[in-house]
Backbone of each chain as ProteinMPNN parsed JSONL, in Angstrom:
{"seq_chain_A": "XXXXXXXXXXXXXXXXXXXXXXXXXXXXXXXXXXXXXXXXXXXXXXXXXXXXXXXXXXXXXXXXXXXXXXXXXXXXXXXXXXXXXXXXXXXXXXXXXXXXXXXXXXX", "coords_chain_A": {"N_chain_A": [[123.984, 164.119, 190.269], [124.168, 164.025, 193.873], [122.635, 165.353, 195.812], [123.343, 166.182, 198.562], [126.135, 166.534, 198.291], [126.536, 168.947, 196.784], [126.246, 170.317, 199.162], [126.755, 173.413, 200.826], [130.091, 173.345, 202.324], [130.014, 175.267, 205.728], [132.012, 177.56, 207.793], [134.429, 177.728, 210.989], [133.018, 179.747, 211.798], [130.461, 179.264, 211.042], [130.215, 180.637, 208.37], [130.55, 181.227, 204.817], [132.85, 182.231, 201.857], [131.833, 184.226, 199.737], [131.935, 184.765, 196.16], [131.599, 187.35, 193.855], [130.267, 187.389, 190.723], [130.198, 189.147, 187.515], [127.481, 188.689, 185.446], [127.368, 189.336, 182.793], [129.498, 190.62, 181.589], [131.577, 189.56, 182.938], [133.281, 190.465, 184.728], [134.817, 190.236, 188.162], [133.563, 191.566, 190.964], [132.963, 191.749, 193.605], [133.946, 190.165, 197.226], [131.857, 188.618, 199.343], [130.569, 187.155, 202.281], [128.871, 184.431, 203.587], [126.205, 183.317, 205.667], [124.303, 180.264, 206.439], [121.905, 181.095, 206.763], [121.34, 183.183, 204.811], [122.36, 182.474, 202.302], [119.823, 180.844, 202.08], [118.037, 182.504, 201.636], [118.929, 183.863, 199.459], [119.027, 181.595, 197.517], [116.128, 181.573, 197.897], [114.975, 184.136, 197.086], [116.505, 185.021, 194.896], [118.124, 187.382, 195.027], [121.052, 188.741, 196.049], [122.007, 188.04, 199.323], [123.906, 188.357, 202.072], [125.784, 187.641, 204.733], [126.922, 190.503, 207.052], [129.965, 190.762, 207.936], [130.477, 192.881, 209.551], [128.5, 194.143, 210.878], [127.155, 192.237, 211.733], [125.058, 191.043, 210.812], [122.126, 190.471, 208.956], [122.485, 191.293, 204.919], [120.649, 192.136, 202.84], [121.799, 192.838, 199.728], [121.839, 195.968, 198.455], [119.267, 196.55, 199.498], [119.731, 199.057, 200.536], [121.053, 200.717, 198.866], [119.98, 200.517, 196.306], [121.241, 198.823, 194.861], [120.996, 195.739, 194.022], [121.683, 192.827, 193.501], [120.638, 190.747, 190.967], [120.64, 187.176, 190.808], [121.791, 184.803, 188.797], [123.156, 182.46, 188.228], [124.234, 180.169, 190.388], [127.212, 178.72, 191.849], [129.685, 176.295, 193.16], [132.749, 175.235, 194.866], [134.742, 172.455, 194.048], [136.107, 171.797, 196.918], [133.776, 172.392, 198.779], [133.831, 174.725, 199.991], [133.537, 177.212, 199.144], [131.587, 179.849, 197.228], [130.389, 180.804, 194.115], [128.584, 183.505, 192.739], [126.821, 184.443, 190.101], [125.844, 187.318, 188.592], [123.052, 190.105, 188.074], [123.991, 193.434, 188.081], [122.353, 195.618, 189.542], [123.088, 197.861, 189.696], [126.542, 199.944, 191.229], [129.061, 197.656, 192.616], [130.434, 198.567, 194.575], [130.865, 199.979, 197.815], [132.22, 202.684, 197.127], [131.131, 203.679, 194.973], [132.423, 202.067, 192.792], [132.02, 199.939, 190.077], [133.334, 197.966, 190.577], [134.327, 195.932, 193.524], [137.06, 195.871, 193.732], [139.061, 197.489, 192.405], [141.403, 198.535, 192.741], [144.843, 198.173, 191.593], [147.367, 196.665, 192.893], [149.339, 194.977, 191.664]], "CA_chain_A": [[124.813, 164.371, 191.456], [123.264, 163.812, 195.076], [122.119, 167.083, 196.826], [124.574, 166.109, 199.454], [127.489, 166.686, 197.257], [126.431, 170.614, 196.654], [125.785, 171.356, 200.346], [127.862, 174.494, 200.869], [130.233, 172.994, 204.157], [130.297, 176.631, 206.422], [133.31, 177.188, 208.473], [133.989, 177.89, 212.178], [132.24, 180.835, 212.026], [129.217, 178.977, 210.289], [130.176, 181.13, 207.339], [131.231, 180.693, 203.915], [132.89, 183.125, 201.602], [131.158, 183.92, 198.182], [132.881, 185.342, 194.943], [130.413, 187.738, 193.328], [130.832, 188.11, 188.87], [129.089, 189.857, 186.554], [127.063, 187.69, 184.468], [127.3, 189.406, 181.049], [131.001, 190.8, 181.493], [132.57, 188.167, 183.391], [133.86, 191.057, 185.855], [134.757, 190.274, 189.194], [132.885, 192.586, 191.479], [133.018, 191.885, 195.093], [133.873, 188.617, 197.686], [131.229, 188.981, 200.731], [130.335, 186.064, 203.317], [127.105, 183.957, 203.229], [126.123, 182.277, 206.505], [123.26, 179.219, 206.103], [120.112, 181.928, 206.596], [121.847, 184.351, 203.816], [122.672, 181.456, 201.118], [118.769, 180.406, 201.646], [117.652, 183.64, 201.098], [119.428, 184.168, 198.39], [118.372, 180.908, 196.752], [114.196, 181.731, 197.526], [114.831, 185.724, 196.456], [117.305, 185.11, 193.603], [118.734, 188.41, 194.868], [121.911, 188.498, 196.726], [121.471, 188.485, 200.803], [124.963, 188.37, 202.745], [125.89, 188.006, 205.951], [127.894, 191.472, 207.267], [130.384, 190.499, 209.309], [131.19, 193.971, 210.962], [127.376, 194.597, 211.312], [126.737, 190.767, 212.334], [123.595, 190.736, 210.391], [121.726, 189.891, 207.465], [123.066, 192.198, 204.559], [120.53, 192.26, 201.654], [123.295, 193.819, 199.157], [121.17, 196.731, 197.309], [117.952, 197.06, 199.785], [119.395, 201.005, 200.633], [121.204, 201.781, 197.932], [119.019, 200.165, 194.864], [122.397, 198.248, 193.695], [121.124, 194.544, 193.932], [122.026, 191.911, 192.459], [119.776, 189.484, 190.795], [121.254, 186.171, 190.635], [121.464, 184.082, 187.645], [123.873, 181.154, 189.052], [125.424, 179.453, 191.659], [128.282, 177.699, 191.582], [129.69, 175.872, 194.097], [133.881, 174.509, 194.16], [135.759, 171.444, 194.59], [135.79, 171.154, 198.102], [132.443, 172.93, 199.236], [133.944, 175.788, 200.973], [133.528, 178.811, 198.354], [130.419, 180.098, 196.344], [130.401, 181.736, 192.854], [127.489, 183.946, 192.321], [126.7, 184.913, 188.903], [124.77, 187.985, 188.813], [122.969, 191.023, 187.213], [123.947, 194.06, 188.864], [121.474, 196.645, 189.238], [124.293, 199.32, 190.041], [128.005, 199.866, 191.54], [129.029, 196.866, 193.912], [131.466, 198.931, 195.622], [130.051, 201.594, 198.344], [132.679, 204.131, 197.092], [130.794, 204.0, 193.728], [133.187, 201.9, 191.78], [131.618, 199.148, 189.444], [133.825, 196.192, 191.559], [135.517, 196.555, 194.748], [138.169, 195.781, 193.051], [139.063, 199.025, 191.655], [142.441, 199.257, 192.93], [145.841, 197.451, 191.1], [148.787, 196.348, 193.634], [150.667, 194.916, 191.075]], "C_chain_A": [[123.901, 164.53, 192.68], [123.235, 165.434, 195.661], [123.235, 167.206, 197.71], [125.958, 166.701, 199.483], [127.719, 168.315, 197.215], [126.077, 170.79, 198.491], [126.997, 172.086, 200.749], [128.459, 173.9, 202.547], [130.951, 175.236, 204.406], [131.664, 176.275, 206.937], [133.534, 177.798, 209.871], [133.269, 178.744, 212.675], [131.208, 180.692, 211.587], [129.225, 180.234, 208.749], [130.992, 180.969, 205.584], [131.589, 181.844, 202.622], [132.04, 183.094, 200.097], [131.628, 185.51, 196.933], [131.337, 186.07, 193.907], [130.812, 188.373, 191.622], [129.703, 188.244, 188.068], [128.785, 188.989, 185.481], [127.359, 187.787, 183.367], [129.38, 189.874, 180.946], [132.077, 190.032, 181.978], [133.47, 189.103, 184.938], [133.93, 190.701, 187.501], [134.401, 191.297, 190.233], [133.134, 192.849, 192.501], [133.365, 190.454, 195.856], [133.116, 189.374, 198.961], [131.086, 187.16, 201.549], [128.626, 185.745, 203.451], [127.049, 182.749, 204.732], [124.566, 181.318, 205.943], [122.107, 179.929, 205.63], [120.263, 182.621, 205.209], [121.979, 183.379, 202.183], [120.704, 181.05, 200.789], [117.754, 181.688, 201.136], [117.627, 184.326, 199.756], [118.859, 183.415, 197.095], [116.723, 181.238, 196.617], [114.745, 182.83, 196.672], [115.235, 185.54, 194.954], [117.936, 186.745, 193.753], [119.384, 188.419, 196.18], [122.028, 188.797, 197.944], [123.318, 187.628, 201.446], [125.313, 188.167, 204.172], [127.032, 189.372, 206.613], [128.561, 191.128, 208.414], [131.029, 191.435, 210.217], [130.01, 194.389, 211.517], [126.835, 193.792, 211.796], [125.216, 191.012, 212.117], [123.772, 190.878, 208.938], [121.918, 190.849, 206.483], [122.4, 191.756, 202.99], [121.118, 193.62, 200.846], [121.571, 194.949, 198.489], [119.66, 197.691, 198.248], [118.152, 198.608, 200.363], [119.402, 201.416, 199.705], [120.385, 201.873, 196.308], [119.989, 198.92, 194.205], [122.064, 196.824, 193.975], [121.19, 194.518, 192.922], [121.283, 190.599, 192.336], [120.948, 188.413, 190.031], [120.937, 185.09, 189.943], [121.718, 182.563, 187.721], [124.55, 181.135, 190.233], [126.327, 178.64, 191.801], [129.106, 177.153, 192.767], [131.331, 175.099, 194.074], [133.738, 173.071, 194.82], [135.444, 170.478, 195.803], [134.594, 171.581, 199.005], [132.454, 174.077, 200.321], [133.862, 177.149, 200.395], [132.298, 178.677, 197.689], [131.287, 180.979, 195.291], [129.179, 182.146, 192.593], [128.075, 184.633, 190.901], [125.577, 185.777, 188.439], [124.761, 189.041, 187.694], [123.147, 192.075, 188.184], [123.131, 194.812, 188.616], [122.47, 197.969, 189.307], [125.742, 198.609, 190.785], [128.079, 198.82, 192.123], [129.406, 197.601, 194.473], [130.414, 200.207, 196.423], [130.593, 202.553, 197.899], [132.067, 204.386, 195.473], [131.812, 203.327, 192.504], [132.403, 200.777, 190.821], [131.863, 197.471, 189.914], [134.556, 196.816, 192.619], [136.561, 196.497, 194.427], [139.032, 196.599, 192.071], [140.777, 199.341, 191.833], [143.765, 198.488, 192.205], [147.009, 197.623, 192.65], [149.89, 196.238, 192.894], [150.762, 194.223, 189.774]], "O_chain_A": [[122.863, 165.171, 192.515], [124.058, 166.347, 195.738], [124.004, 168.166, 197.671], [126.641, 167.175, 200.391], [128.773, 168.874, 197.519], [125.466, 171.831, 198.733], [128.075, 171.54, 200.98], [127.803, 173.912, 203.588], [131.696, 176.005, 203.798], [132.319, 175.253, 206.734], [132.631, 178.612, 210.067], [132.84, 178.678, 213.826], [130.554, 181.731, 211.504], [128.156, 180.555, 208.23], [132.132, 180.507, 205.521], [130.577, 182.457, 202.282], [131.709, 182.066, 199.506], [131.581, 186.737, 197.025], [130.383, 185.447, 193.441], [131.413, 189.412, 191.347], [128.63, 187.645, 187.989], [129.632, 188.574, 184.69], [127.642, 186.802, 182.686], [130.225, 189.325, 180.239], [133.21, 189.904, 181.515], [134.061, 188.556, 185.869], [132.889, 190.971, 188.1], [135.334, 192.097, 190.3], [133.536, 193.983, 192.761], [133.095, 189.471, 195.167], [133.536, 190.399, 199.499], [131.653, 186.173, 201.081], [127.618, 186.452, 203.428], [127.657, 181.682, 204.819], [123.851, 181.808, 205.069], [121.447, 179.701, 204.616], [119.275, 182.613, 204.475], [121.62, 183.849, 201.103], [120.254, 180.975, 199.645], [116.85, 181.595, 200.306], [116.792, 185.014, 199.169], [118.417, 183.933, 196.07], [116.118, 181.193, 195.546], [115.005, 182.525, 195.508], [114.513, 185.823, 193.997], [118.219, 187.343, 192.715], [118.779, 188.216, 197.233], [122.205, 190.01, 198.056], [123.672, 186.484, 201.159], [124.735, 189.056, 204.796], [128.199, 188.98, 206.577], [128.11, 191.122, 209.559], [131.76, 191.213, 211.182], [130.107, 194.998, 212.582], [125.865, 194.151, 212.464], [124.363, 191.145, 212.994], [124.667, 191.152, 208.138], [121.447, 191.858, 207.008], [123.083, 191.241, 202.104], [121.02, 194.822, 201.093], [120.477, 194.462, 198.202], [119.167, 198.789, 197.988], [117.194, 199.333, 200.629], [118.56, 202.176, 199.229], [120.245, 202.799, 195.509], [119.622, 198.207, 193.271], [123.14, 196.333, 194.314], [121.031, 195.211, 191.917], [121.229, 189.672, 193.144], [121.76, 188.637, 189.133], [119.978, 184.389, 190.265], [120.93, 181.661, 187.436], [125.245, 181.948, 190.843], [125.899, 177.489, 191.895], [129.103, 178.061, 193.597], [131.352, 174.227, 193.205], [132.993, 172.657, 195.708], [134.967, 169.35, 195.927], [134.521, 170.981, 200.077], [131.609, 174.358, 201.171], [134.093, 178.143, 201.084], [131.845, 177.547, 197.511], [132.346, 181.588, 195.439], [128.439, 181.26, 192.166], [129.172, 185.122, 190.631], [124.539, 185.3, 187.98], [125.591, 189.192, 186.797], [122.55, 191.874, 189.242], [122.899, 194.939, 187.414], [122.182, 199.028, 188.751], [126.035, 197.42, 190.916], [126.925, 198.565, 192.469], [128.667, 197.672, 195.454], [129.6, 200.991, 195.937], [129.932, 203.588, 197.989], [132.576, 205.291, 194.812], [131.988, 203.924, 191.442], [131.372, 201.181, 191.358], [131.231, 196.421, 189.801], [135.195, 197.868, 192.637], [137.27, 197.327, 194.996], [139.57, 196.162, 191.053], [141.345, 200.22, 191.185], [143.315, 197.394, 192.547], [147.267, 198.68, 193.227], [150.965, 196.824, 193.015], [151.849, 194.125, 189.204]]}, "seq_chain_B": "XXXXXXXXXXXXXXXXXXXXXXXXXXXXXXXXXXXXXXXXXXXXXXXXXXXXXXXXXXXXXXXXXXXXXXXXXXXXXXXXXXXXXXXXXXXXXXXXXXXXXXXXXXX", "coords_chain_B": {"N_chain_B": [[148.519, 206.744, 194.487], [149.303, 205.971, 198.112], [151.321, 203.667, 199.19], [150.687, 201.992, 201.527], [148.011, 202.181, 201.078], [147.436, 200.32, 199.99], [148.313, 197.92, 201.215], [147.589, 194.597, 201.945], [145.605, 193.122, 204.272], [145.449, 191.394, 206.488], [143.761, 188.221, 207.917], [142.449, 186.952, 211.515], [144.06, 184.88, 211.662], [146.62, 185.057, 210.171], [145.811, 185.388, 207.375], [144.754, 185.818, 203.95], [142.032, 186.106, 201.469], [142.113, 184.701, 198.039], [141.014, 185.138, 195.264], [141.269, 183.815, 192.043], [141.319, 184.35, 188.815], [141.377, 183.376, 185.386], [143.04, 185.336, 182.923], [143.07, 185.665, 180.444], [140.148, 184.881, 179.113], [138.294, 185.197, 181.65], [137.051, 183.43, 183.101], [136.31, 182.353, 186.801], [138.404, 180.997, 188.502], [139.337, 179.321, 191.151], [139.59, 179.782, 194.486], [141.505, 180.473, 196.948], [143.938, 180.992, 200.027], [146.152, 183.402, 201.079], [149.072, 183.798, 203.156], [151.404, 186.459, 204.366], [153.775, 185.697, 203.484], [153.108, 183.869, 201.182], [152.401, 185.796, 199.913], [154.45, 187.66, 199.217], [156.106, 186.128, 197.96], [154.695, 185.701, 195.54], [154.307, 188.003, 194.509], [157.135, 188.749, 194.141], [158.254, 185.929, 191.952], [156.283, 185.839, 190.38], [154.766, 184.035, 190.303], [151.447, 182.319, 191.047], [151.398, 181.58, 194.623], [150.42, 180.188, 197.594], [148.64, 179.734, 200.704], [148.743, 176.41, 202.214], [145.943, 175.958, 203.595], [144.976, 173.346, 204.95], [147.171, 171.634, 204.872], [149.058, 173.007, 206.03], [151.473, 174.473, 205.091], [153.371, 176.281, 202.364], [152.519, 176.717, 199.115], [153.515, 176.33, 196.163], [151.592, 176.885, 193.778], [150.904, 174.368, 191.087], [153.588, 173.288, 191.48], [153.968, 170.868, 191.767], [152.199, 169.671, 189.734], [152.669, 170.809, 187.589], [150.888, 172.54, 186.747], [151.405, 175.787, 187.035], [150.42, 179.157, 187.297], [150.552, 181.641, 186.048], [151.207, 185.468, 186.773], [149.671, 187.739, 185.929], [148.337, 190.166, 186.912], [147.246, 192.158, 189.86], [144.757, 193.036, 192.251], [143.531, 194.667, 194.872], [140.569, 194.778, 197.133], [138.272, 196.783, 198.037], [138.267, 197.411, 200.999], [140.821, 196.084, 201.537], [140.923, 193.274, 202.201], [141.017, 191.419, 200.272], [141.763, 189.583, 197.992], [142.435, 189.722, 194.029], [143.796, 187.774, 191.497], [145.065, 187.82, 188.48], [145.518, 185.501, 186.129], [147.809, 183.747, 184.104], [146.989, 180.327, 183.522], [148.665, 177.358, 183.191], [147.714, 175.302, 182.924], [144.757, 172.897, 183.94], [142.772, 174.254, 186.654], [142.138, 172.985, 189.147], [142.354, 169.936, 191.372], [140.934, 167.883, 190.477], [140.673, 168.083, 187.531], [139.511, 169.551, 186.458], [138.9, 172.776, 184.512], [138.448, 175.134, 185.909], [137.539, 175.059, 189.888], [135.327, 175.603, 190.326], [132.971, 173.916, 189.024], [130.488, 172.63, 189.526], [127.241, 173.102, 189.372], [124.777, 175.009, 191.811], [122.457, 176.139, 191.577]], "CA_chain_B": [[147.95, 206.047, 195.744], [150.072, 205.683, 199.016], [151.639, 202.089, 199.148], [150.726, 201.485, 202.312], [146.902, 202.181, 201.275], [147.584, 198.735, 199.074], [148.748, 197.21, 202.569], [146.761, 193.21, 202.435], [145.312, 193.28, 205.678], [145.385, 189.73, 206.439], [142.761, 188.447, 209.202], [143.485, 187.033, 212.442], [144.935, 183.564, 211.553], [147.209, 186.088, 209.106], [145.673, 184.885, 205.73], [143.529, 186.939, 203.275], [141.733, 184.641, 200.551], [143.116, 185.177, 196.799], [140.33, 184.753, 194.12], [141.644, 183.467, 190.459], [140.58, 184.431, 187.361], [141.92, 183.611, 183.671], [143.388, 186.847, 182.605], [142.205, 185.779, 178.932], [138.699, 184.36, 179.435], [137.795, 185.834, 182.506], [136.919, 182.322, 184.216], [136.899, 182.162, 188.198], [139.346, 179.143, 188.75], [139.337, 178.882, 192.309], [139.544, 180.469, 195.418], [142.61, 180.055, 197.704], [144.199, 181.543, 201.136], [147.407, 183.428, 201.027], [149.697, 184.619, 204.065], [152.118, 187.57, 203.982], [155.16, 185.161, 202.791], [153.078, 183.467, 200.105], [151.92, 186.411, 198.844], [155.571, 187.886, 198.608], [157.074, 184.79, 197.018], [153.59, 185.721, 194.42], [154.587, 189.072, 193.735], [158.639, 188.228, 193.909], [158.159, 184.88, 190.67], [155.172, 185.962, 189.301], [153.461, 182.537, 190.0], [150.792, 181.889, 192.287], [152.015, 180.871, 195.875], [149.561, 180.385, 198.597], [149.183, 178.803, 202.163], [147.69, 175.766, 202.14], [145.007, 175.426, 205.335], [144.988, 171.933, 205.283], [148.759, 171.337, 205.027], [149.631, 173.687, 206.789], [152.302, 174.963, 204.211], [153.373, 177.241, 201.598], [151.637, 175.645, 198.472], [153.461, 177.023, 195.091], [150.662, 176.035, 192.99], [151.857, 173.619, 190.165], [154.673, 172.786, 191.246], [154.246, 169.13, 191.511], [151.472, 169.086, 188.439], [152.901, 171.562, 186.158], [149.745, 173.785, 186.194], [151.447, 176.586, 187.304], [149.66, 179.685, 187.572], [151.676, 182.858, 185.928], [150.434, 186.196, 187.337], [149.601, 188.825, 185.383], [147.818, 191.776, 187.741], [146.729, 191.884, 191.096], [144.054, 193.907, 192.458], [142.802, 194.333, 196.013], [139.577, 195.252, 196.889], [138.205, 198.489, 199.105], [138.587, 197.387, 202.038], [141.983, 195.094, 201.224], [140.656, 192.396, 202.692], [140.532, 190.267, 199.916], [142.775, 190.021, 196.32], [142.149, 189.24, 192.69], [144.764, 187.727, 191.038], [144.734, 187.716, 187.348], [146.491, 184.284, 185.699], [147.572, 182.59, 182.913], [146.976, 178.973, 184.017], [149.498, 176.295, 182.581], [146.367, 173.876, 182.958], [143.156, 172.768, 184.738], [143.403, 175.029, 188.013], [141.387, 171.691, 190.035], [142.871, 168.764, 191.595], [139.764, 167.138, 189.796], [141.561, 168.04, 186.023], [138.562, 170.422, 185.798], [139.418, 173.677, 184.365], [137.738, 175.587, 187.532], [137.2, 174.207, 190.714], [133.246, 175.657, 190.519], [132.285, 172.874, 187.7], [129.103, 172.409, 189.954], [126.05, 174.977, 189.502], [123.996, 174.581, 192.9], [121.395, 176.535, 191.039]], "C_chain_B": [[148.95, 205.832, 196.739], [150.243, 204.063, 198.799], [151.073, 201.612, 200.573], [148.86, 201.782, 202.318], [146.066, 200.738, 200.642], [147.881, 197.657, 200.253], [147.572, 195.953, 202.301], [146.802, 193.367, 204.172], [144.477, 191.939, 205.568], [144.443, 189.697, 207.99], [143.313, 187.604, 210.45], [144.267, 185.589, 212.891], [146.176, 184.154, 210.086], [147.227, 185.572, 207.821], [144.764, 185.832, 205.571], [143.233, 185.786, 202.156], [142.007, 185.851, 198.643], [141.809, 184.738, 195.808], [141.297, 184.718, 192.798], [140.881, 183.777, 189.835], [141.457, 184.097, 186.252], [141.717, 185.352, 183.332], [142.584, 186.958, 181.298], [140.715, 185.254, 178.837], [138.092, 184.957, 180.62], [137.144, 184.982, 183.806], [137.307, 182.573, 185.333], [137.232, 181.154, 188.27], [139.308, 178.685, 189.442], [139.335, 180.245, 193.037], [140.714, 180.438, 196.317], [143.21, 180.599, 198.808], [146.044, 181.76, 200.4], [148.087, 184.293, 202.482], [150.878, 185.523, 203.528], [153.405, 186.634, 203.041], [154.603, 184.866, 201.501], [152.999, 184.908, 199.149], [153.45, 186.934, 198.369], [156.101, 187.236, 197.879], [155.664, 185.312, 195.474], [154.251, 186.54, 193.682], [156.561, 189.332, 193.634], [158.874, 187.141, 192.017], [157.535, 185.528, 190.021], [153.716, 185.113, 188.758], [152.811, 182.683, 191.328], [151.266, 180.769, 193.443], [150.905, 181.056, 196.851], [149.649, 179.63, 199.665], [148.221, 177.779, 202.099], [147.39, 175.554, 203.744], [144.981, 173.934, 206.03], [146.548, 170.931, 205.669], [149.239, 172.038, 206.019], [151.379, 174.536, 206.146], [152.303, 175.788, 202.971], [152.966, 176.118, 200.383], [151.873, 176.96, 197.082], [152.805, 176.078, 193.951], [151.216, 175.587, 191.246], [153.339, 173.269, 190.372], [154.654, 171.66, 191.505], [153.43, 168.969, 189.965], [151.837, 169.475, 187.101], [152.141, 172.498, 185.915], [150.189, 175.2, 187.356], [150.514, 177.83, 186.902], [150.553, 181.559, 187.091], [150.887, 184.256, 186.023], [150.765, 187.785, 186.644], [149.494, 190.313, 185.832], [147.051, 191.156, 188.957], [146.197, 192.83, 191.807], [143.697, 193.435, 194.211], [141.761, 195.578, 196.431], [139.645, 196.455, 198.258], [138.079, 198.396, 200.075], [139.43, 196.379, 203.029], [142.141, 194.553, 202.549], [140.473, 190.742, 201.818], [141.103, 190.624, 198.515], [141.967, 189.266, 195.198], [143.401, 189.074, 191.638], [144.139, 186.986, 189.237], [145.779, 186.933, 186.721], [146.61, 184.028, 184.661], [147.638, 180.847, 183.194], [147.538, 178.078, 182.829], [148.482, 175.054, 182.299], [145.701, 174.278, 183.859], [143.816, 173.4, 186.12], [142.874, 174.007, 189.482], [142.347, 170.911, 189.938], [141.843, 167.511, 190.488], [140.197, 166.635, 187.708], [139.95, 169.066, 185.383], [139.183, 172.201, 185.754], [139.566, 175.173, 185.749], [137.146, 174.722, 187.981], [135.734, 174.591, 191.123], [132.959, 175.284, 189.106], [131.069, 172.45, 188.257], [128.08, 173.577, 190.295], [125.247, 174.062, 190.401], [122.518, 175.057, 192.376], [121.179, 177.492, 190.212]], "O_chain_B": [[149.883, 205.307, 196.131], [149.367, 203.357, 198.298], [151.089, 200.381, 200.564], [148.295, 201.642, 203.402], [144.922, 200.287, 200.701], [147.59, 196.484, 200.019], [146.438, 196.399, 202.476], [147.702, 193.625, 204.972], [143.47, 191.558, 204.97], [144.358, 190.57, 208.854], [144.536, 187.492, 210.528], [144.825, 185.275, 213.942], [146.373, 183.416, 209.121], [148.244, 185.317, 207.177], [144.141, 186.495, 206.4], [143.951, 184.806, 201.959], [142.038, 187.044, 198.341], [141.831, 183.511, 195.716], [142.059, 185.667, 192.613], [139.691, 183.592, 190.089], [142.499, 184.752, 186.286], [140.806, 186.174, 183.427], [141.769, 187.83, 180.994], [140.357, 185.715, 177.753], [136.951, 185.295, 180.304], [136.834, 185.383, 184.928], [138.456, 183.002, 185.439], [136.445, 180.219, 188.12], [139.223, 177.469, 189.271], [139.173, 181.373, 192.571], [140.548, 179.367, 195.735], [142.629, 181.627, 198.461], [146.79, 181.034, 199.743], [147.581, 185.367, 202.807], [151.292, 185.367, 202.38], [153.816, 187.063, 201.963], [155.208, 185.34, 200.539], [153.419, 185.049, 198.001], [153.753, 186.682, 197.202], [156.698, 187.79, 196.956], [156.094, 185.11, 194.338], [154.741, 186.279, 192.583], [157.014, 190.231, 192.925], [159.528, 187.617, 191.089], [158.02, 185.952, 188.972], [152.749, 185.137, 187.996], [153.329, 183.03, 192.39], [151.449, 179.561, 193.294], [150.438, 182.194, 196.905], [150.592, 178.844, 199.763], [147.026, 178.038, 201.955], [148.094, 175.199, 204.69], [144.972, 173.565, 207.205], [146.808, 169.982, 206.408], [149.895, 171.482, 206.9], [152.201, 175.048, 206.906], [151.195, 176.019, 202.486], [153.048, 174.905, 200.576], [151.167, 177.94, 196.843], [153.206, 175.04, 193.424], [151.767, 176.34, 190.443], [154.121, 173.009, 189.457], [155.815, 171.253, 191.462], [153.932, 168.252, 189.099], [151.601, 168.975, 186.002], [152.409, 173.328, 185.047], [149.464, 175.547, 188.289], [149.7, 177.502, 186.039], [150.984, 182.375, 187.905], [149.857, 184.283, 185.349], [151.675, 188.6, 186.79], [150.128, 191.296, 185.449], [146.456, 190.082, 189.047], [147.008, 193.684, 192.165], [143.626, 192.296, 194.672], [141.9, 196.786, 196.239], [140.524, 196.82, 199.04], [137.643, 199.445, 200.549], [139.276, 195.98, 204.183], [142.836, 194.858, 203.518], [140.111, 189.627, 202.194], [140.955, 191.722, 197.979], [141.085, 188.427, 195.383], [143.91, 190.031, 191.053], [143.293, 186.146, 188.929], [146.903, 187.43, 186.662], [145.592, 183.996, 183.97], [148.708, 180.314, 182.898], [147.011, 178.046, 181.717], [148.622, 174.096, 181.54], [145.717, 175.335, 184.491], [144.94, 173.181, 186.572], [143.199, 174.289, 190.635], [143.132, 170.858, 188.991], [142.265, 166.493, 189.939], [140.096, 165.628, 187.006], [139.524, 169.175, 184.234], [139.751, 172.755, 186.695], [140.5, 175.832, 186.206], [136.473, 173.853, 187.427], [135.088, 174.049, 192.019], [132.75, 176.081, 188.192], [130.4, 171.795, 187.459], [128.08, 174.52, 191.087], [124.985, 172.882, 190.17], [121.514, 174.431, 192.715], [120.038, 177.71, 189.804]]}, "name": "protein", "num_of_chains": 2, "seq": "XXXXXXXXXXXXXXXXXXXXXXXXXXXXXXXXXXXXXXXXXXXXXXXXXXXXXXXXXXXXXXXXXXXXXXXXXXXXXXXXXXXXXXXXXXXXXXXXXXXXXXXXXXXXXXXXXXXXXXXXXXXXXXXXXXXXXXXXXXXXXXXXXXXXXXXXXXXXXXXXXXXXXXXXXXXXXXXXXXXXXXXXXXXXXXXXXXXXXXXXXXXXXXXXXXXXXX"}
């Protein structure tokens, strides 16, 4: 498959969202936003770098609290507008201490 | 929990994006945008309804292919901005006939 094919297309905000699951449990954890600098980062480091979009900067996940996430895969859909990271967490994703942000049921 | 602490807080084209998973496998299927109607018509059936961006319409998924999308639990994350809907998929959740629409690892 041509390189071309995988290039993540951003979106008007030059950003693209990315789906973050736990490698060994399959758990869905967190969805954060990856602009161009944050995706290449991510690929050199292998540990998950974000873009924050209420802090409008670069948002390596873990470098306060310890909780990165080393990244095993990348996955990429369909039409080239979503990421799937496939990671190891070092700790909680969530800031309130939950294991996924996703902690809460609607329905 | 207050119901109104479950409130989707849709952004400012009034969509929030809907991650899939297989309820029984745990597969991410896709990714998808939903506005306040789809999501009601979601949690009203039970099937995944979403807005399509490109159409510009409500987009009850499978209903032309058959791969409906039957919705088990629905979680939103901590700062419900962003859902997890947990499926039983009737079939491949891709236009492609691939089971998930991230069948390409970027790395």
């Amino acid at each position: 498959m041509a390189t071309e094919e995988l290039a993540a297309r951003f979106d008007a905000n030059g950003l693209i969202p990315a789906v973050v699951q736990d490698a060994q449990t399959g758990q869905v954890l967190m969805v954060a936003w990856m602009n161009a600098e944050s995706l290449q980062l991510t690929l050199q480091t292998r540990e998950a770098v974000f873009w924050s979009r209420s802090r409008k900067e670069l948002w390596h996940k873990g470098a306060t609290s310890g909780n990165v996430q080393r990244v095993r895969e990348i996955w990429i859909d369909c039409d080239a507008d979503t990421l799937l990271l496939k990671v190891d967490p070092a700790g909680p994703a969530c800031h309130t201490g939950a294991t996924s942000c996703f902690y809460r049921r609607m329905s």
